[in-house]
C-alpha positions in Angstrom: 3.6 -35.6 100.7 4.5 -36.5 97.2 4.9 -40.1 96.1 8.2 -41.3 95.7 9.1 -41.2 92.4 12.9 -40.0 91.0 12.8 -36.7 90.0 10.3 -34.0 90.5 9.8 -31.8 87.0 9.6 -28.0 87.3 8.1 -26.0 85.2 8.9 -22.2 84.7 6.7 -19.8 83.2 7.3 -18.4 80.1 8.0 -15.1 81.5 10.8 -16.6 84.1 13.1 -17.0 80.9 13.1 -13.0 80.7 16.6 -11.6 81.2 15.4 -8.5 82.4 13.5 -6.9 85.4 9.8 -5.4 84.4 10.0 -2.0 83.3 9.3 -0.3 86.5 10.1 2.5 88.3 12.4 0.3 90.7 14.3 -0.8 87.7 15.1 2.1 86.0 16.1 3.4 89.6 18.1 0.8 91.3 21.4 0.7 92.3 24.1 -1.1 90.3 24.5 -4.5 90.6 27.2 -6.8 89.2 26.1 -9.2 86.1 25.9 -12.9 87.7 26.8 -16.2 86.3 24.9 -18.5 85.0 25.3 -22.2 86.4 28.0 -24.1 84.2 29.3 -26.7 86.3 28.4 -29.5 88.5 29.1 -28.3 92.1 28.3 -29.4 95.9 26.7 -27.5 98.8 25.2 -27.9 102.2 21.8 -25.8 100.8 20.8 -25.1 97.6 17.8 -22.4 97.6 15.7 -21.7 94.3 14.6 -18.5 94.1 16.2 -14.9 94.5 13.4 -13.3 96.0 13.4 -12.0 99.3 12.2 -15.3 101.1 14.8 -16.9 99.4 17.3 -14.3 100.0 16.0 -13.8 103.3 17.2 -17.7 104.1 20.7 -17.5 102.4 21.7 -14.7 104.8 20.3 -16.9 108.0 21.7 -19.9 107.0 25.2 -17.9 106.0 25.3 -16.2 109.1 24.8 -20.0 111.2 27.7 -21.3 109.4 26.0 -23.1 106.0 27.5 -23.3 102.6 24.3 -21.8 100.3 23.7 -21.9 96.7 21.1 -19.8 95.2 19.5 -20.6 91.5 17.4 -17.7 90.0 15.9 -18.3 86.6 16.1 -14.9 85.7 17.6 -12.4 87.7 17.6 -11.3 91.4 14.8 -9.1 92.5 12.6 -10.5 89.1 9.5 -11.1 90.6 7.5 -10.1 93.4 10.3 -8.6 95.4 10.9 -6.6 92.5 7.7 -5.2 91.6 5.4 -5.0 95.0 4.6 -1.7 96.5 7.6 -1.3 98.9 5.8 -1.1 102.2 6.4 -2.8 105.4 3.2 -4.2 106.6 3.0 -6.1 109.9 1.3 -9.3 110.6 -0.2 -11.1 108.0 -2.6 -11.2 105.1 -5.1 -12.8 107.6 -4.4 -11.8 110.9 -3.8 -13.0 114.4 -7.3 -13.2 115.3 -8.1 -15.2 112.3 -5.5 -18.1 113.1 -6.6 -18.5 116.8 -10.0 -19.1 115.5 -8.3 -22.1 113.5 -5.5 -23.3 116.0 -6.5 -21.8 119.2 -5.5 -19.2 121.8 -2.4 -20.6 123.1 -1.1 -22.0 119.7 -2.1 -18.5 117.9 0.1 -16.7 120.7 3.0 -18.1 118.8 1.9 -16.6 115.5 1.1 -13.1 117.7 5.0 -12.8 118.8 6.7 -13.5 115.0 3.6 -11.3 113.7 5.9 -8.1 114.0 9.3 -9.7 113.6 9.7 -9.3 109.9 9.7 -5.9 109.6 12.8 -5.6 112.6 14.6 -8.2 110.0 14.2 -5.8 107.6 16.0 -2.9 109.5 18.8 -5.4 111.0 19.8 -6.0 107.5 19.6 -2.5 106.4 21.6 -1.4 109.4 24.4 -4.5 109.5 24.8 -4.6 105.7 24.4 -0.7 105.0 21.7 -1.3 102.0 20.4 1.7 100.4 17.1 1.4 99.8 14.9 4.6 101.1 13.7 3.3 104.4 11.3 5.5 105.7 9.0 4.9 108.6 4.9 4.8 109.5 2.4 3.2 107.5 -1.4 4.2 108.2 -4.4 2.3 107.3 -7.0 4.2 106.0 -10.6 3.7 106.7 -13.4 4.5 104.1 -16.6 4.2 106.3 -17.3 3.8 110.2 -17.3 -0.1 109.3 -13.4 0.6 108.7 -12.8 2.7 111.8 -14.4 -0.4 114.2 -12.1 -2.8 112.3 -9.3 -0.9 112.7 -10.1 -0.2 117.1 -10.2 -4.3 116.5 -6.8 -4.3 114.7 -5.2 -1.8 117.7 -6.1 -3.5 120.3 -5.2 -7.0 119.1 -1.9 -6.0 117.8 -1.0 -4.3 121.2 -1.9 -7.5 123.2 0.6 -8.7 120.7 3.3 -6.6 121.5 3.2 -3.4 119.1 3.1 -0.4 120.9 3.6 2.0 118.1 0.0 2.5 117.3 -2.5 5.7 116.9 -5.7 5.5 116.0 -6.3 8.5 113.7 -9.5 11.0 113.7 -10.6 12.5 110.6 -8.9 15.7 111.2 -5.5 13.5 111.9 -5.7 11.8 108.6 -6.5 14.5 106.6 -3.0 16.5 108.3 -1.1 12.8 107.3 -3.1 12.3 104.0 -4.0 15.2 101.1 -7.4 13.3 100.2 -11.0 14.0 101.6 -11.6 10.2 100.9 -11.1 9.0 104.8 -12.6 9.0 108.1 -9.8 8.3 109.8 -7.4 5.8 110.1 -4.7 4.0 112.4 -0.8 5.0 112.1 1.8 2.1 112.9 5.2 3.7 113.2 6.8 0.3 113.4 5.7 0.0 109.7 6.9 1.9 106.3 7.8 1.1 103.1 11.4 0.7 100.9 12.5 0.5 97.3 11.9 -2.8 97.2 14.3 -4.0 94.3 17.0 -2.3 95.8 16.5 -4.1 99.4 16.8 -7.3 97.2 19.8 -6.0 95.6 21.3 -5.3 98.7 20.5 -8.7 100.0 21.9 -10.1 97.2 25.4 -8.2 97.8 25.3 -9.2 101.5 24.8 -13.1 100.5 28.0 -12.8 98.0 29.3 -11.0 100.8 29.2 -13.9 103.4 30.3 -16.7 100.3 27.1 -17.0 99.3 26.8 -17.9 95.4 24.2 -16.4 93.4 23.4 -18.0 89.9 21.0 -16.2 86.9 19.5 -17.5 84.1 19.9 -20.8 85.4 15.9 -22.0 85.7 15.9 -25.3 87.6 14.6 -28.0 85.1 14.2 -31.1 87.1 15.1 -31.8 91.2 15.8 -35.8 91.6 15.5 -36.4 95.3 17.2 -38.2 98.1 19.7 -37.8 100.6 21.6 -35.8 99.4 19.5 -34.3 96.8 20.2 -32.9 93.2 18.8 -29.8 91.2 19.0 -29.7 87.9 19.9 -26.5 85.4 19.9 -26.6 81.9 23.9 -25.6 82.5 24.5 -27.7 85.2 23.5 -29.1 88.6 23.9 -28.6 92.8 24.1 -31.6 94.8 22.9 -30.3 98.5 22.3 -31.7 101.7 18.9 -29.5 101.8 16.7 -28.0 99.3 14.7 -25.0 99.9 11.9 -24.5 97.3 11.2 -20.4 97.4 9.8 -19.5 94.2 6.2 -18.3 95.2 4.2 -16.8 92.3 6.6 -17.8 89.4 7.9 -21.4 90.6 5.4 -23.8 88.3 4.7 -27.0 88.7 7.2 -28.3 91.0 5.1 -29.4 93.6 1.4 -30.4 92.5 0.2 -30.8 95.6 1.0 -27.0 96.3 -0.3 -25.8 93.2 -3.6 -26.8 93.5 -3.4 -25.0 96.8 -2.2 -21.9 95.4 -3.3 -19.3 92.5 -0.8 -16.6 90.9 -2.7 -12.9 91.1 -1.4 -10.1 89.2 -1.8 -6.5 90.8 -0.8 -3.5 89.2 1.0 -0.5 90.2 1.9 3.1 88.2 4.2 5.7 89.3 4.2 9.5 88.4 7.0 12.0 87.2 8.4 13.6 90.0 6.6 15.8 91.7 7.3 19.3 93.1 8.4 19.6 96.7 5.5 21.8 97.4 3.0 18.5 95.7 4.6 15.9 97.5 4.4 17.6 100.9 0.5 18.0 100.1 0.1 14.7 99.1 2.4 12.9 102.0 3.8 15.7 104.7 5.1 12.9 107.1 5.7 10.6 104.2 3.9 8.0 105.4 3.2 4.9 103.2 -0.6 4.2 103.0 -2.8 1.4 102.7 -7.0 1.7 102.3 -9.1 -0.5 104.8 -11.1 -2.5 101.6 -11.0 -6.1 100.2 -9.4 -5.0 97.5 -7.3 -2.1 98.3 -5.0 0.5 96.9 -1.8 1.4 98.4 0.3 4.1 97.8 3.2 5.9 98.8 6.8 8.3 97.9 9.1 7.3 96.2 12.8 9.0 97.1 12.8 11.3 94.4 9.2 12.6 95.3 7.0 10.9 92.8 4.0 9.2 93.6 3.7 5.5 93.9 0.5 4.3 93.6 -1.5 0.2 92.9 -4.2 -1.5 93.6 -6.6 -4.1 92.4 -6.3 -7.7 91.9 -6.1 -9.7 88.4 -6.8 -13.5 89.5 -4.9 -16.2 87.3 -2.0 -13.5 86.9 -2.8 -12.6 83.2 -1.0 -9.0 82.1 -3.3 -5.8 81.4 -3.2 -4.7 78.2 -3.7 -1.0 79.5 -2.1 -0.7 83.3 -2.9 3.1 83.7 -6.1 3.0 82.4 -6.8 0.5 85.6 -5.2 2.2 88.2 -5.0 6.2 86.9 -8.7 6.6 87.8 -7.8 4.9 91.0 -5.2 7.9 92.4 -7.2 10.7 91.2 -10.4 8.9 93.0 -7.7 9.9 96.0 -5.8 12.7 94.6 -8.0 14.3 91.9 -5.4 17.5 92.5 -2.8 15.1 90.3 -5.3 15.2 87.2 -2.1 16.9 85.3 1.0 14.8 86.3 1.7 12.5 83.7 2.6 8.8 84.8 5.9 7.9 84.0 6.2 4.0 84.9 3.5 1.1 84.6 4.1 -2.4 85.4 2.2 -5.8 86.8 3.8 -8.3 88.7 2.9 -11.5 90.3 2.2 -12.6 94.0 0.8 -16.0 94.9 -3.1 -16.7 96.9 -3.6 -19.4 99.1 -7.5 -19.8 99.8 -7.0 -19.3 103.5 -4.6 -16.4 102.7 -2.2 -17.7 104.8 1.3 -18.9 103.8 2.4 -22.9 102.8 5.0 -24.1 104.7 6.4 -27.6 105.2 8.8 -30.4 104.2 8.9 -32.9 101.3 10.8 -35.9 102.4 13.9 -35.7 104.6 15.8 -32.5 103.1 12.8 -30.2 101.1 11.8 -27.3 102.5 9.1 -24.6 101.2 7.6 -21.3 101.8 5.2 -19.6 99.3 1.8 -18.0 98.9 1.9 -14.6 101.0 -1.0 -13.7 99.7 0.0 -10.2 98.7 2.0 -9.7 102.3 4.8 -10.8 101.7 7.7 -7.9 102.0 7.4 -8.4 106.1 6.3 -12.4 106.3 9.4 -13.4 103.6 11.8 -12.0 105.8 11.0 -14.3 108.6 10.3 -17.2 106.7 13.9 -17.1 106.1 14.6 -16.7 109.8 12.3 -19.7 110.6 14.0 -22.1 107.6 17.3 -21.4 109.0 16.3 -22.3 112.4 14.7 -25.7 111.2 17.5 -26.7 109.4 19.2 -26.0 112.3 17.2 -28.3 114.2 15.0 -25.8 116.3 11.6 -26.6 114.6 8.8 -24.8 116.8 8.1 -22.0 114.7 8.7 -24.0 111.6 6.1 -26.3 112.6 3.4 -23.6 113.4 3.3 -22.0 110.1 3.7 -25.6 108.3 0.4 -26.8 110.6 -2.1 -24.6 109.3 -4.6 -26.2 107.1 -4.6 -25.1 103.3 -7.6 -26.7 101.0 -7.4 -26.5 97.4 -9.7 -23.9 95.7 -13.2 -25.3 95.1 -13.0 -27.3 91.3 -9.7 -26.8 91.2 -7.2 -24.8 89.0 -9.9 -24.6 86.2 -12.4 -22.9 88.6 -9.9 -20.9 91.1 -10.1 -17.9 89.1 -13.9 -17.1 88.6 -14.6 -18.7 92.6 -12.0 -16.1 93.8 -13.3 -13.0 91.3 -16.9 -14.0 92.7 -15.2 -13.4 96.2 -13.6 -10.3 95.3 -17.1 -8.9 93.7 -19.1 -9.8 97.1 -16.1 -8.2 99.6 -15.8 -5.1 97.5 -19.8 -4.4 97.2 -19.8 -5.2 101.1 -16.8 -2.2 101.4 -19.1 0.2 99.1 -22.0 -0.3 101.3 -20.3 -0.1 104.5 -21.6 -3.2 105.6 
């Protein structure tokens, strides 16, 4: 809880003030979007939401749909960050999974967290479907295992997930993955048809339309530079203010220093993702027949996918503390042809890095500050699926029906070890240990 002091100063990253979206693939392929104002005016609204990423998004078109009055501030432009840039696929559960929470809240608390586990990925399709976003939904993810090690993990992962209610799982053989999957890196794997993968800027896009849809108001460029607090409270733009009855703090990787207390529970990671030219028909059918997203079973994995026009999507890796690569391809190039070496001659088109927000226990922060502040952040690099119900679950709590809320908001976060100073080389240390564990198999 912070103390009670007047105002609470945030603090946007230099690159928030950017007026454009990275130059990704996703950007130079979206679909048009109108120019949005920037906050001039002093104006009044049941919720004011910071952030025009997908949780933020996410909760406009809950809280719309119940019957609230929303206002969204973005400091840049919708889409900008994370739900911008990330790989596009619909991963169920979360970055830590079932199994891990029950071990920290027990079994009948974790069964909670076991039903909403697959519930953001049906959010996504309900707002395809009701608001008729185009945004290449395919379905079926796999995850791809490197070693034996993998394949046990992932007969854990089936059988926990079904007890949890997904019934759309395979467990792949060697010879399955290899007729889903053009590489000779895997042993096998496990197919989810209830995941799958989007263009993700233009699902933010098209959230953004349905929220201005509804009555929903959408301000760029308008950073929020202070929030006093109280009932009701205020948010400040360099332009102009909201007065609201709520506040919902949904800024994630590129929010600042609004809340201390969060931030030295939280670390920005960069991870980096390239995309090729198109390829033939005859490629991309080799690469992808089913067209399939897919995600390796390592620490630190690489995920990769189709885009709609056939190119190939591919990231991995992790940069702790968020700093920019000077050479993208150079990182991730060796990457894909480790997996595709028959792509040694297709030129990469697009490179780009974007942000997503670490907690230590990879789990996501959720709670209240005061009466009327809400926040969700730190997806830990799962986001696309969890973001979608964290709107679901603010909406409900403002609402006044508080039991899923309340779940995510009890889970214990710690700060990382020596704080902010020392996050980045504890977690690099971390990464180097889990990702000469997945080398050796061990």
């Amino acid at each position: 809880m912070l103390e009670q002091t007047e105002s609470i100063a945030l603090q946007q990253p230099r690159q928030a003030t950017q007026s454009d979206h990275a130059p990704s693939y996703y950007a130079a392929s979206a679909n048009a979007s109108p120019a949005r104002e920037t906050l001039k005016d002093n104006i009044t609204t049941d919720v004011c939401i910071i952030g025009a990423g997908y949780t933020g998004l996410s909760s406009a078109l809950h809280l719309l749909e119940a019957g609230f009055n929303v206002v969204v501030l973005e400091a840049a432009k919708v889409g900008w960050g994370a739900s911008g840039r990330n790989g596009g696929q619909i991963v169920n559960s979360y970055s830590r999974d079932i199994d891990v929470i029950e071990k920290t809240v027990g079994k009948d608390k974790a069964a909670l967290f076991g039903e909403m586990a697959f519930e953001g990925g049906k959010i996504i399709r309900e707002r395809v479907e009701k608001y008729n976003i185009q945004c290449d939904l395919k379905d079926g993810g796999i995850f791809a295992a490197l070693n034996d090690k993998q394949i046990k993990e992932l007969e854990h992962q089936k059988a926990l997930w079904e007890r949890h209610g997904n019934s759309q799982l395979e467990l792949l053989s060697a010879n399955d993955i290899r007729n889903m999957v053009g590489s000779e890196r895997y042993v096998g794997g496990l197919l989810d048809k209830s995941g799958g993968h989007i263009h993700p800027l233009n699902l933010a896009l098209g959230e953004a339309a349905a929220v201005e849809s509804l009555g929903g108001q959408i301000f760029e460029h308008s950073a929020v530079e202070r929030v006093t607090r109280g009932e009701p409270v205020r948010v400040h733009t360099a332009g102009g203010s909201v007065t609201a009855d709520f506040l919902i703090v949904a800024g994630n990787a590129y929010l600042g220093g609004l809340v201390p207390e969060l931030q030295a529970k939280s670390m920005p990671c960069g991870t980096q993702v390239v995309t090729t030219e198109p390829l033939s028909d005859e490629m991309a059918a080799s690469l992808l027949p089913q067209d399939y997203c897919v995600e390796d079973c390592n620490y630190l994995l690489d995920y990769f996918r189709l885009s709609g026009d056939k190119r190939l999507i591919y990231g991995g890796g992790v940069v702790y503390g968020a700093r920019d690569p000077e050479n993208i391809e150079a990182i991730i190039r060796p990457k894909m042809l480790k997996t595709f070496p028959q792509l040694a001659n297709v030129k990469i088109d697009y490179c780009w890095t974007g942000n997503f927000l670490m907690t230590l226990s990879r789990l996501p922060q959720v709670g209240r500050i005061g009466s009327n502040i809400y926040y969700s952040q730190g997806c830990s690099g799962h986001g696309v699926t969890y973001t979608h119900l964290a709107g679901r679950l603010v909406s409900e709590v403002l609402r006044g029906q508080a039991e899923r809320f309340d779940a995510f908001a009890s889970l214990p976060h710690l700060p990382f070890p020596g704080g902010h100073m020392l996050s980045v080389p504890f977690s690099a240390l971390g990464a180097w240990y889990y990702t000469l564990r997945d080398k050796l198999g061990v």
